[in-house]
C-alpha positions in Angstrom: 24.9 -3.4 -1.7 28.1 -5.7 -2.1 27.7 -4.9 -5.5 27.8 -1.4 -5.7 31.1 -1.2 -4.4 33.8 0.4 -6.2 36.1 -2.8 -4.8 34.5 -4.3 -7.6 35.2 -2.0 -10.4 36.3 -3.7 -13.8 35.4 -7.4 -12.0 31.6 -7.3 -12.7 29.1 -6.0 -16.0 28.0 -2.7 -15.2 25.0 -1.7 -14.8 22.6 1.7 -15.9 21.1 2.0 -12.0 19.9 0.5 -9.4 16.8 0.3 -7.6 16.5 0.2 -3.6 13.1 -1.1 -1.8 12.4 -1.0 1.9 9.4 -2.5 3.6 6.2 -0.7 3.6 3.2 -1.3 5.6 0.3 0.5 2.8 -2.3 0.2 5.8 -0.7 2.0 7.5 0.6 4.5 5.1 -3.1 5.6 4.0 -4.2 5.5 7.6 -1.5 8.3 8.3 -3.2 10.1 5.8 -6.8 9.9 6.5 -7.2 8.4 9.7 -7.9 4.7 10.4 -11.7 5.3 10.6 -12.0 6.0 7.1 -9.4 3.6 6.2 -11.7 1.0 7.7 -14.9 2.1 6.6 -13.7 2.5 2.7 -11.9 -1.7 3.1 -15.3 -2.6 4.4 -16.9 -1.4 1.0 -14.7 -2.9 -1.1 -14.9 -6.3 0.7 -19.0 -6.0 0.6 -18.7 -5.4 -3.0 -16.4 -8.5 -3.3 -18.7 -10.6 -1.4 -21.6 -9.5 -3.8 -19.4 -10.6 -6.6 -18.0 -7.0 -7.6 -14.5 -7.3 -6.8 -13.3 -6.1 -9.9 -16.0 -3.4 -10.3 -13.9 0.4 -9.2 -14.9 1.4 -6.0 -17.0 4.6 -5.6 -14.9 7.5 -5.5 -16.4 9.0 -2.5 -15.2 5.8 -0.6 -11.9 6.7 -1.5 -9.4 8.6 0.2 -9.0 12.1 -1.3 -5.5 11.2 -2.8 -7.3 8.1 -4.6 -10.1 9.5 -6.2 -8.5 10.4 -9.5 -7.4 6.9 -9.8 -9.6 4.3 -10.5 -9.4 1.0 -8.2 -10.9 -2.4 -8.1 -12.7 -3.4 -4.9 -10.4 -6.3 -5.1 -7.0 -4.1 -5.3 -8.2 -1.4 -2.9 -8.9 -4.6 -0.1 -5.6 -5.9 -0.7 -3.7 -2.7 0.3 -6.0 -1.8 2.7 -7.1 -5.1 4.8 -5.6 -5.7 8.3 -5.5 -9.5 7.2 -3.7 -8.3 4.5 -0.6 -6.3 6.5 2.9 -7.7 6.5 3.9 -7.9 10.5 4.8 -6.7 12.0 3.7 -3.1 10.6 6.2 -0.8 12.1 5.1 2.1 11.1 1.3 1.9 13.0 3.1 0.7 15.5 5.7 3.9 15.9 4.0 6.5 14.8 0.1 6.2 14.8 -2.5 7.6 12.6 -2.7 11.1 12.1 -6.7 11.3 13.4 
């Protein structure tokens, strides 16, 4: 943010934008939206089909959440943003608000 500031006006090449990230916990994101249940129940399809050796095969769209259906997904992708193993910690966001069930 150092950067941004108009201390700095003339000393540095400007620049078009920026861009701003914060953490995000995506478990626990889609879990808000369709309860951690389903969450769990579509991750343990896509790691079935990746230990059957179709990990890059889209999972079925009815083991998708609602929002995800129009998008196709690998099992492999879709296990990454969805595992427990796979959660940054601490994931604040489970932690402070909970799942909408």
């Amino acid at each position: 943010m150092e950067y941004t500031s108009p201390a700095h006006k003339g000393d540095l090449t400007p620049v078009d934008g920026y861009i701003l990230q914060g953490p995000v916990c995506d478990r626990a994101a889609i879990a808000l939206e369709v309860g951690m249940d389903k969450l769990d129940k579509s991750v343990a399809t896509a790691k079935s089909m990746i230990d059957s050796g179709r990990g890059l095969e889209c999972v079925p769209r009815d083991e998708l959440p609602g929002f995800m259906q129009g998008s196709p997904i690998s099992a492999t992708r879709w296990y990454a943003l969805g595992a427990s193993e796979y959660v940054f910690p601490p994931c604040y966001v489970l932690h402070c608000v909970g799942s909408h069930d």
